[in-house]
Rosetta silent file (secondary structure, phi, psi, omega in degrees, C-alpha in Angstrom):
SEQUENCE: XXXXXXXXXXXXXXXXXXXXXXXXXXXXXXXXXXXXXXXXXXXXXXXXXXXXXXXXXXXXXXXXXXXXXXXXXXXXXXXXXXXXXXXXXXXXXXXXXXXXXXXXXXXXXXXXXXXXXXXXXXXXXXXXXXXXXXXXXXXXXXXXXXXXXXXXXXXXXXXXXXXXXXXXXXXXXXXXXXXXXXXXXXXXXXXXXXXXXXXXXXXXXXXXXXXXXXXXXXXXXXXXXXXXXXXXXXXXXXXXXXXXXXXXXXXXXXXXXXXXXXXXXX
SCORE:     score description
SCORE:     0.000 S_00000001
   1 L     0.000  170.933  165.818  -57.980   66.145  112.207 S_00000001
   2 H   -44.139  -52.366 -179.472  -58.913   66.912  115.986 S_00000001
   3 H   -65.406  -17.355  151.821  -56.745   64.696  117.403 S_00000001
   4 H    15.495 -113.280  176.903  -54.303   66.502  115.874 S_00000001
   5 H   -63.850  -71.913  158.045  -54.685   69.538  116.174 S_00000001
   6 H    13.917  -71.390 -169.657  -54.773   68.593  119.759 S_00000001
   7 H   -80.354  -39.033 -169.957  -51.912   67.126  119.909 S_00000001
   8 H   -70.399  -37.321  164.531  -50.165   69.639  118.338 S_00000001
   9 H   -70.471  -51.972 -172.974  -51.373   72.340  120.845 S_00000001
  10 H   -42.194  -63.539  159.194  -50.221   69.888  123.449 S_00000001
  11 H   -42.482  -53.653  156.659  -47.026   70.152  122.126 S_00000001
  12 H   -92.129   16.082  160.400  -46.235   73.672  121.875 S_00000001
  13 H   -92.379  -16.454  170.337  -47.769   74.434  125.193 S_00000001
  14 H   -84.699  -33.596 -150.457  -44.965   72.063  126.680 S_00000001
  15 H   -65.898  -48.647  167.869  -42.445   73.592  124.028 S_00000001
  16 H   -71.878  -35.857 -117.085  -43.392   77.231  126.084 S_00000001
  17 H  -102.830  -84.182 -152.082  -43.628   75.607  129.320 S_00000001
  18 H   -45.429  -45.688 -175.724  -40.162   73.842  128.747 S_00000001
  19 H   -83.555   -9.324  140.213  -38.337   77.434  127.403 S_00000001
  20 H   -69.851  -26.698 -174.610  -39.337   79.383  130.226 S_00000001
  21 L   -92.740  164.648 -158.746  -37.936   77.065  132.953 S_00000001
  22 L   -63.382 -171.687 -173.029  -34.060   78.026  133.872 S_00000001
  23 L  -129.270  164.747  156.984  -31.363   75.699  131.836 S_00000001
  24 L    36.725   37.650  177.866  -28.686   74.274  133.510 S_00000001
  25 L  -116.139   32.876 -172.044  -29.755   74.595  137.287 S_00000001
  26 L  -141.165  175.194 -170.598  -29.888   71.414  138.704 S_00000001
  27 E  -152.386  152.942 -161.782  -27.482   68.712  139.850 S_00000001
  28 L   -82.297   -5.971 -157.316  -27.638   65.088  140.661 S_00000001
  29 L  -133.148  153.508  175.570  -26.068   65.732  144.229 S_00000001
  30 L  -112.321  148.856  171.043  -27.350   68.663  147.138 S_00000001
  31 L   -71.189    0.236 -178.289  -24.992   70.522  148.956 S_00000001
  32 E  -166.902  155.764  168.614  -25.683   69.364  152.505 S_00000001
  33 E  -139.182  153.954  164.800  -27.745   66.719  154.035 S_00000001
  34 E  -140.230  127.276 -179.811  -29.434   65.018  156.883 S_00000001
  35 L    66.218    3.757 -159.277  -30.294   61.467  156.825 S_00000001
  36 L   -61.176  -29.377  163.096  -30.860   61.155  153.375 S_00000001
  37 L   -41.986  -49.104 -160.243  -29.513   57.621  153.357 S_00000001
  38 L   -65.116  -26.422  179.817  -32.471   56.561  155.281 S_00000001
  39 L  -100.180   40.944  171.802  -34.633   57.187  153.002 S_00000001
  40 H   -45.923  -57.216 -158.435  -32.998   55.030  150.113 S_00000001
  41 H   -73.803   20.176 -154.755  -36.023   52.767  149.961 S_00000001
  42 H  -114.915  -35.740 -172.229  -38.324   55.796  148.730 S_00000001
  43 L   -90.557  169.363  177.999  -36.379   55.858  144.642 S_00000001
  44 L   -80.871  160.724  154.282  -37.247   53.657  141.918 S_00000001
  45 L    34.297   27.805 -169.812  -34.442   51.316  140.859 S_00000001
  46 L    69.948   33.237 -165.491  -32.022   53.753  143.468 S_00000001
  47 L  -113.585  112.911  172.602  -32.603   56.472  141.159 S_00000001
  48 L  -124.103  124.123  173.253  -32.589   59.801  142.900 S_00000001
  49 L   -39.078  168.511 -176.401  -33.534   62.742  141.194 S_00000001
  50 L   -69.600 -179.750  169.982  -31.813   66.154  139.822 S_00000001
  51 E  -158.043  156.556  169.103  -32.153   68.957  142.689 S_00000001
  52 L   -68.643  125.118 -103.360  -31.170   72.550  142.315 S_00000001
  53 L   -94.128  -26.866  168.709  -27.980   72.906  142.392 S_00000001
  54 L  -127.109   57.601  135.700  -27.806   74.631  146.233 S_00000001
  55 E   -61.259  172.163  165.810  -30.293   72.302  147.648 S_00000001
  56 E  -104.550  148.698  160.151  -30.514   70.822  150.748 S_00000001
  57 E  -116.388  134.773 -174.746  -31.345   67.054  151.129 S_00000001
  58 E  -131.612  156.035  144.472  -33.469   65.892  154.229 S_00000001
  59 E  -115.876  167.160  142.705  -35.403   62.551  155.007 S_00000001
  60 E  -115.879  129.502  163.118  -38.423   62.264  157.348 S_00000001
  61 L    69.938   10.860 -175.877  -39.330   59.205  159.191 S_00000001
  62 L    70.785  -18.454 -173.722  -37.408   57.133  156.493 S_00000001
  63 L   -84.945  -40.480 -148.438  -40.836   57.787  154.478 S_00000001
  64 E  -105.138 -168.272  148.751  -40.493   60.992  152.819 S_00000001
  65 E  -142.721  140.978 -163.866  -37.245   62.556  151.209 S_00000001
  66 E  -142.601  149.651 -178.246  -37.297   65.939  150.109 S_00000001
  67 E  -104.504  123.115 -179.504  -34.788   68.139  148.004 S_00000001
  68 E  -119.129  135.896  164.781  -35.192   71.730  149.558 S_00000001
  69 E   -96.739  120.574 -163.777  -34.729   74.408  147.536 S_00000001
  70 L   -93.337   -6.464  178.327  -32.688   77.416  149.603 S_00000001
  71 L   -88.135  -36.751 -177.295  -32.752   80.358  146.816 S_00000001
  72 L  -105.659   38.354  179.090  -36.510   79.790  146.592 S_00000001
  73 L     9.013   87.195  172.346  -36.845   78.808  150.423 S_00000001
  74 E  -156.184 -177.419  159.544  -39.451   75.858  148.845 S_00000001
  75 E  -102.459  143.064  150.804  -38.726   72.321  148.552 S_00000001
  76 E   -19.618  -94.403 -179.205  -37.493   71.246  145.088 S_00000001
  77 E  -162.160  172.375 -166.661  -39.738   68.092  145.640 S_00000001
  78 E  -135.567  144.970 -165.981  -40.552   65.269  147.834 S_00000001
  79 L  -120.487  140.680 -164.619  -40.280   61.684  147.254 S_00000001
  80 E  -149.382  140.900  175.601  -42.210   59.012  148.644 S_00000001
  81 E  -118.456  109.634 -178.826  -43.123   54.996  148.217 S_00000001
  82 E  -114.829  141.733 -178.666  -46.182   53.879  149.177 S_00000001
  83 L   -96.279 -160.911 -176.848  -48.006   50.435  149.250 S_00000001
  84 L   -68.891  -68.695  171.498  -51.154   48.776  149.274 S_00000001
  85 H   -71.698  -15.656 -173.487  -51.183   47.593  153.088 S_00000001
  86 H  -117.362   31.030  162.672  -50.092   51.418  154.117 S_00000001
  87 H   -90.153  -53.191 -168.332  -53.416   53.159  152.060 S_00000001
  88 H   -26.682  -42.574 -169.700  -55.167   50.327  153.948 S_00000001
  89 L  -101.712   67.427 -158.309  -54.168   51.918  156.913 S_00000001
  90 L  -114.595  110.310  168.920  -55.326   55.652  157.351 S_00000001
  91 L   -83.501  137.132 -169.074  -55.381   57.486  160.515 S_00000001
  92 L   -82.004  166.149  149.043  -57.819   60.093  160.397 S_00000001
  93 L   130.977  163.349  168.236  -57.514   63.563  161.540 S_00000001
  94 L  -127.097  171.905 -172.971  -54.915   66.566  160.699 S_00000001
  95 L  -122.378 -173.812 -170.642  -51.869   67.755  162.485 S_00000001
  96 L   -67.844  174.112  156.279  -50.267   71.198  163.565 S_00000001
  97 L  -107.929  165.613  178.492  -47.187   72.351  160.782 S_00000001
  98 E  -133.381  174.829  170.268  -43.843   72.855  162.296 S_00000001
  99 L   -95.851  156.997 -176.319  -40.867   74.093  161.397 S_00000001
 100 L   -75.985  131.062  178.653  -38.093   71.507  160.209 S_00000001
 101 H   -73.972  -35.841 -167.707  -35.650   71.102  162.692 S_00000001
 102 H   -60.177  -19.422 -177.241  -33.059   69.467  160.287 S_00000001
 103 H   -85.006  -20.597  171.921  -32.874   72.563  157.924 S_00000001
 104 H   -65.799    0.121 -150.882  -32.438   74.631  161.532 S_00000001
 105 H  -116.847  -21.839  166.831  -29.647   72.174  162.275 S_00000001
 106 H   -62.795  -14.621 -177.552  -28.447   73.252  158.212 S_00000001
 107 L    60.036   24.798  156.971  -28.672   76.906  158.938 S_00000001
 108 L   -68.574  126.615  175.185  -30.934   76.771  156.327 S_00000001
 109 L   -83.124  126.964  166.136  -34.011   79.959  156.075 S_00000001
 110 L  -125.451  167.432 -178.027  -37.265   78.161  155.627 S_00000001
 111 L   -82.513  144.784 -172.737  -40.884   79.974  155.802 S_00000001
 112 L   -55.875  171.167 -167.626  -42.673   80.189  159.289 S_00000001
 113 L   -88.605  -31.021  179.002  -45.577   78.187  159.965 S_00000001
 114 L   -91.773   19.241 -147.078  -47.106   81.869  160.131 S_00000001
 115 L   -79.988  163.627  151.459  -45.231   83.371  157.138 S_00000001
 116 L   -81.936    8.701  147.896  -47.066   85.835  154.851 S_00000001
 117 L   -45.151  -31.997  178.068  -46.943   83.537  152.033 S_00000001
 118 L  -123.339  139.017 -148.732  -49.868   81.883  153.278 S_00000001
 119 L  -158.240 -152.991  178.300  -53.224   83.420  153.496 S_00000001
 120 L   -78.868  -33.588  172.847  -56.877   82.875  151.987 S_00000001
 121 L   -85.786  -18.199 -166.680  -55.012   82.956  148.154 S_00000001
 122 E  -121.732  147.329  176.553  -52.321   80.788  149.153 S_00000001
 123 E  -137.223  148.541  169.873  -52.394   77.516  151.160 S_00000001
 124 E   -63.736  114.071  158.679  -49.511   75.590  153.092 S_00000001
 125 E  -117.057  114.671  179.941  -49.543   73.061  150.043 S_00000001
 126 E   -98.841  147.828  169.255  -48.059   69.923  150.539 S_00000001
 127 L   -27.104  -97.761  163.504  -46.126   67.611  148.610 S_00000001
 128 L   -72.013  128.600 -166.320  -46.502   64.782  149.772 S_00000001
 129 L   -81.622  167.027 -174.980  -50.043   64.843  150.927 S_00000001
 130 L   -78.600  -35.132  169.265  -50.730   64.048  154.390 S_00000001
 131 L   -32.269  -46.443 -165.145  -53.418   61.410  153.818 S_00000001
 132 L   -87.300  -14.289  177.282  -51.392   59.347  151.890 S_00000001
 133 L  -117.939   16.202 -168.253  -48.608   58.428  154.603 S_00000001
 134 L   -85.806   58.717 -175.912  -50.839   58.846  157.520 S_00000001
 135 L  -104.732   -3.626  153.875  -50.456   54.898  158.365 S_00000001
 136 L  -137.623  173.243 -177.701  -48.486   55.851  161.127 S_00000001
 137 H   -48.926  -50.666 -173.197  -48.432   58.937  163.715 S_00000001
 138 H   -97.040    0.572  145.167  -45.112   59.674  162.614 S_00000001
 139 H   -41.747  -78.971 -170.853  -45.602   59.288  158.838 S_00000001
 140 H   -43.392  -33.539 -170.980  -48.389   61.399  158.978 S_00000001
 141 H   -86.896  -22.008  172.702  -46.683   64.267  161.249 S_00000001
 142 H   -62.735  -30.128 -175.612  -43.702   64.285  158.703 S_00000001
 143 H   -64.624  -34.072 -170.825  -45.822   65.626  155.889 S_00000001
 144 L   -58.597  -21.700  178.517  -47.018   68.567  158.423 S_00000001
 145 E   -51.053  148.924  176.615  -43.156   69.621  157.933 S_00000001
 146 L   -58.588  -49.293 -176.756  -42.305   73.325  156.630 S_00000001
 147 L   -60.211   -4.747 -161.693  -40.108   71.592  154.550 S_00000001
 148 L  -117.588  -14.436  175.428  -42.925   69.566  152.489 S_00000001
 149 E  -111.023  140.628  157.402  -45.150   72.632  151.795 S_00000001
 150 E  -131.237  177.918  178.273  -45.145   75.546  149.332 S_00000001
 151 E   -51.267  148.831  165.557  -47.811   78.364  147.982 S_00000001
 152 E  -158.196  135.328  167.704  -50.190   76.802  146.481 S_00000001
 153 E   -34.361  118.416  137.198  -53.255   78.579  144.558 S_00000001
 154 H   -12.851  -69.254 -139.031  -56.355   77.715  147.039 S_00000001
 155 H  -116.884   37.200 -167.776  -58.838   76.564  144.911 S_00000001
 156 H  -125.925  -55.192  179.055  -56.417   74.930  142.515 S_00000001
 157 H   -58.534  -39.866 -179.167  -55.447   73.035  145.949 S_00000001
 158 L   -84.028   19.167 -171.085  -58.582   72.189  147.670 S_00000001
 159 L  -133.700  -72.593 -159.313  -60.199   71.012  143.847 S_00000001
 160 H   -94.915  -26.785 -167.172  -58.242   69.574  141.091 S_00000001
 161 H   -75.774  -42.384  176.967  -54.835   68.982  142.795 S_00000001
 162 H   -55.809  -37.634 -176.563  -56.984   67.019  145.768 S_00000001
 163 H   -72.536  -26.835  175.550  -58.713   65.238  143.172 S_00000001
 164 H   -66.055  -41.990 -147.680  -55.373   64.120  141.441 S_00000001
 165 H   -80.708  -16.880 -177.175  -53.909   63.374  144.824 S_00000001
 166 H  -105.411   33.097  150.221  -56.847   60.947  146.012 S_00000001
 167 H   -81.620  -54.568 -178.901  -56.725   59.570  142.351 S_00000001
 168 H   -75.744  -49.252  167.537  -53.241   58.143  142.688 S_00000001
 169 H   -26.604  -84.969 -142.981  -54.937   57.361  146.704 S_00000001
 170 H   -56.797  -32.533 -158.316  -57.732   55.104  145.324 S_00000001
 171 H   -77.955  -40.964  166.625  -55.917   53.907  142.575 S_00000001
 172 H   -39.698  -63.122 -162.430  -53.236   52.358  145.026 S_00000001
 173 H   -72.226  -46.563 -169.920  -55.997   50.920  147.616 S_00000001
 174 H   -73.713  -36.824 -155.314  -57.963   49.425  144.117 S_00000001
 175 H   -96.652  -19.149 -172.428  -55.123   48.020  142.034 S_00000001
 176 L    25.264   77.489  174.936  -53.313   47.008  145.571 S_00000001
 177 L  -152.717  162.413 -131.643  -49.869   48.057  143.781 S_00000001
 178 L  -132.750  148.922  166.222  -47.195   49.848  145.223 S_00000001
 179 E  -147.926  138.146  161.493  -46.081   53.105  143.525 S_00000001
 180 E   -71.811  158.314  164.584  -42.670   55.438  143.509 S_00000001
 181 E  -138.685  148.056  156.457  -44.219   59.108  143.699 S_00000001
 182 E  -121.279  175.245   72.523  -42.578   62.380  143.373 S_00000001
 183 E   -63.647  143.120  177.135  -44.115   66.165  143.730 S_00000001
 184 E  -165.565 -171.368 -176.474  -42.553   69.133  142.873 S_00000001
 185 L  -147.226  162.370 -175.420  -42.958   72.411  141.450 S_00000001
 186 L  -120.877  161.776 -176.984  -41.484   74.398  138.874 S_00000001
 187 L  -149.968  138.473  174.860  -40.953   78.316  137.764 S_00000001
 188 L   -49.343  -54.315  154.652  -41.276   80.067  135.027 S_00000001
 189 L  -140.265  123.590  153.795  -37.741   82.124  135.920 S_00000001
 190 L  -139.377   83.467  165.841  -35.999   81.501  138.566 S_00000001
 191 L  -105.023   -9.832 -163.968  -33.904   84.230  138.102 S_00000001
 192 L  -162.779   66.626  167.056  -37.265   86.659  138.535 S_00000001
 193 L   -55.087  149.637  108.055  -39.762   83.968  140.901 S_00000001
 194 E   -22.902   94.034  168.872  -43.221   85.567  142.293 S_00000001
 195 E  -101.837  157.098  177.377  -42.469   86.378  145.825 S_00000001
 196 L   -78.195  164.029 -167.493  -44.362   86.668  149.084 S_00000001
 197 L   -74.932  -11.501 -168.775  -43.600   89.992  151.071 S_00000001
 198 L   -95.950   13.143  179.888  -41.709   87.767  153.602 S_00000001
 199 L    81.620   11.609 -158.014  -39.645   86.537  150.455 S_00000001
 200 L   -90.431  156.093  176.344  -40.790   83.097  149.954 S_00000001
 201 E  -105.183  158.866 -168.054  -41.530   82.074  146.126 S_00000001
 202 E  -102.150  119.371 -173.923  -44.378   81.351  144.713 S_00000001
 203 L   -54.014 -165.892 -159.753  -44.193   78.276  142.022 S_00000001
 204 L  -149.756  -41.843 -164.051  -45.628   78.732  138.562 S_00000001
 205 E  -144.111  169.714  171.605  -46.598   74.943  138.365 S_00000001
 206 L  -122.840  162.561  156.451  -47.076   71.813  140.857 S_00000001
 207 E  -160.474 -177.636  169.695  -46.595   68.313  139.116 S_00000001
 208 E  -142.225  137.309  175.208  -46.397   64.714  139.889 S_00000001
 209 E   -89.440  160.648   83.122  -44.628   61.451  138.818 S_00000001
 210 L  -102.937  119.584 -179.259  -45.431   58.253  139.500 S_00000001
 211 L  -108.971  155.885  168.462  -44.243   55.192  138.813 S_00000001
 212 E  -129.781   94.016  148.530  -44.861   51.027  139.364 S_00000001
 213 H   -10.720 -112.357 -148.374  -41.391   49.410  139.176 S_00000001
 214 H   -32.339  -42.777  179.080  -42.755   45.989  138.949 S_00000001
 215 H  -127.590   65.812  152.943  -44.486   46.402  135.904 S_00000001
 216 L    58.596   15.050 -166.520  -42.350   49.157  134.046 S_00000001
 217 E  -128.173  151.474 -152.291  -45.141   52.100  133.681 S_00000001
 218 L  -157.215  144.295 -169.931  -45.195   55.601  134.407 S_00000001
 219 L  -168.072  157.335 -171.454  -47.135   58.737  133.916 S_00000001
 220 E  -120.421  167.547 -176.795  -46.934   62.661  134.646 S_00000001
 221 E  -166.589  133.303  168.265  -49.125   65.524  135.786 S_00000001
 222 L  -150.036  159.607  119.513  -48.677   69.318  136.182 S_00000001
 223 L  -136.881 -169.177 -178.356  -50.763   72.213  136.503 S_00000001
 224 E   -86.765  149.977 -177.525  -50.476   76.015  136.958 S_00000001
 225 L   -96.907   86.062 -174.380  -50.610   77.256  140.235 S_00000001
 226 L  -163.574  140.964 -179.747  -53.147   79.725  139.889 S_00000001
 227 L   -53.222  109.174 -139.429  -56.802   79.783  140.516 S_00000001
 228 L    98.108   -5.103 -177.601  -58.852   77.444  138.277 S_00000001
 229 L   -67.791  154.445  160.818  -56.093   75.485  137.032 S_00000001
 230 L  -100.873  132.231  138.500  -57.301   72.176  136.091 S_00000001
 231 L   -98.632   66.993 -132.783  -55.809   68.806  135.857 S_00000001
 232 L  -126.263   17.494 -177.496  -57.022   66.471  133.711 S_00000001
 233 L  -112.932  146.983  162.964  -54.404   64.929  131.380 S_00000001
 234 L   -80.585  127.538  172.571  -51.711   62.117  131.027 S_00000001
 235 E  -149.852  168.250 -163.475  -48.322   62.932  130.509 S_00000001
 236 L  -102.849 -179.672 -165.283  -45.397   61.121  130.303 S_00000001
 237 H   -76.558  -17.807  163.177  -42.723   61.608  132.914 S_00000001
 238 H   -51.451  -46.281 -179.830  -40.367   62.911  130.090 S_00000001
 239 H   -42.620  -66.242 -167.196  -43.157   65.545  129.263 S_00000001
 240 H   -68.068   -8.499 -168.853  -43.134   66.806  133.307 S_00000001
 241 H  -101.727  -22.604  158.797  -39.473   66.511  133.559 S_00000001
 242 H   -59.429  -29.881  172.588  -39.200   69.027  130.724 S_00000001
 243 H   -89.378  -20.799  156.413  -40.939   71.455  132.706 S_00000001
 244 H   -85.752  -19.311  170.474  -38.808   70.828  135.751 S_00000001
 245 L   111.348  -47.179 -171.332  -35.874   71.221  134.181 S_00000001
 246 L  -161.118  171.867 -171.519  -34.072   67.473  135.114 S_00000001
 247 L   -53.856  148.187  169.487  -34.246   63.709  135.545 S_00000001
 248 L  -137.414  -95.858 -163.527  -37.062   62.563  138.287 S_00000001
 249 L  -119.711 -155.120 -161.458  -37.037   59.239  137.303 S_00000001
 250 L  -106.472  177.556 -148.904  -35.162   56.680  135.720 S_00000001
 251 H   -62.843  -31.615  163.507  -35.468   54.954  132.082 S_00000001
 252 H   -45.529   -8.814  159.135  -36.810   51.353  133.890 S_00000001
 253 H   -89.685    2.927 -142.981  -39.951   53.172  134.503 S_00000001
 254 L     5.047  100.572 -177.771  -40.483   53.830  130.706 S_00000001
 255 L  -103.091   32.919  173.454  -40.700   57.402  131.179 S_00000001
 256 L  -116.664   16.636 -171.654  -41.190   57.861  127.662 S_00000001
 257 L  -138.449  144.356  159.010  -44.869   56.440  127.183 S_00000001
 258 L  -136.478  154.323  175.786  -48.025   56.974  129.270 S_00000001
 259 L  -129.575   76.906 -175.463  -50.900   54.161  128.890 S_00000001
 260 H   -62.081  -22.277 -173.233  -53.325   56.337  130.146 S_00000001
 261 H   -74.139    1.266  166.424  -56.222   53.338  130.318 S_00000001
 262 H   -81.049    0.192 -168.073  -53.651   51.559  132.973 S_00000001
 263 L  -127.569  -80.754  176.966  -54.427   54.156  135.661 S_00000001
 264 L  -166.386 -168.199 -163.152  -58.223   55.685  135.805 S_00000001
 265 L  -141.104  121.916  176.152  -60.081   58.128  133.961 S_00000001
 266 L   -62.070    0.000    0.000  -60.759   61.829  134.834 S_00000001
């Protein structure tokens, strides 16, 4: 039948998805850090994700924590917990980007606020959106970090990816529940990446986690980072973690079901 068939498509478009991304390139631990303690209170159940295997680990502000990836001078992904009372609380307005001082203090290469990676096809695209932490000055100016943005398609960013990201927004602010979140991106090879002329790589996919600890449920999102992708599906965080490559989060989140009618409707 249709649903099927569907389903069945569903399947062997993760089945390519999954056997294109590299094998055995991630690691539960990063090779250097700064602060990353501080931002403890950011994983589900203390559960911190795989990272590529020569990441960097940074927090900002205690809010965000981010896994930087240094072969594809991107971040892995960035992890963030947000409540109820701190959607309530949104300062408006955007801020300059900068570069991160902690990966200068790692002697890490990250891309310039001016790199040629980003242009009219490409956008500064951030993880963690800014909107969603801007409940304080210095929430909000951590997302603005080098470290928290990669290429991102334009019109894949200012359309379906905005609409996902003020989806999980409103759904926070409606449901007044608390959610773990991750973003991150993915590659096709990356042994052979899409690069900018200044060397930075360009992802193949964005995605998102989320989860709400308290009552055990969890759901995924990816799409390709190319103009027109859509997003408009449920997936479970096992699905997106196939396509990344490693654990994001842990089994207390049941990442092996989505209930899509617990979250909204596209």
């Amino acid at each position: 039948d249709t649903v099927s068939v569907l389903y069945c498509k569903r399947v062997m478009s993760l089945f390519v998805i999954t056997a294109l991304v590299a094998a055995g390139l991630l690691s539960s631990t990063a090779t250097a850090s700064v602060g990353f303690t501080n931002c403890s209170s950011v994983f589900a159940f203390s559960f911190k994700p795989d990272q590529p295997t020569d990441a960097v680990a940074i927090c900002k502000d205690g809010a965000i924590a981010i896994s930087y990836d240094t072969v594809m001078i991107d971040p892995a992904w960035s992890a963030y917990y947000v409540t109820y009372a701190e959607v309530s609380n949104e300062l408006s307005g955007r801020l300059s980007f900068y570069e991160d001082p902690d990966l200068q203090s790692l002697g890490v290469t990250q891309a310039a606020v001016n790199s040629d990676a980003y242009n009219d096809t490409w956008n500064r695209g951030h993880l963690c959106p800014n909107h969603i932490l801007s409940y304080t000055q210095d929430t909000k100016k951590a997302t603005f970090t080098m470290a928290n943005v990669a290429p991102q398609a334009a019109t894949f960013n200012q359309k379906s990816w905005l609409d996902l990201e003020n989806h999980v927004f409103n759904y926070i602010k409606s449901s007044k529940k608390s959610l773990y979140i991750i973003t991150g991106v993915a590659y096709k090879s990356r042994s052979r990446p899409r690069r900018s002329w200044d060397n930075i790589a360009v992802p193949d996919y964005y995605f998102k986690v989320i989860c709400d600890a308290v009552n055990g449920k969890s759901a995924g999102f990816y799409g390709a980072n190319e103009a027109g992708s859509k997003i408009d599906t449920f997936y479970t965080v096992e699905e997106i973690e196939s396509i990344y490559g490693g654990r994001l989060f842990p089994d207390n989140c049941n990442t092996g079901t989505v209930t899509p009618s617990n979250w909204w409707t596209f």
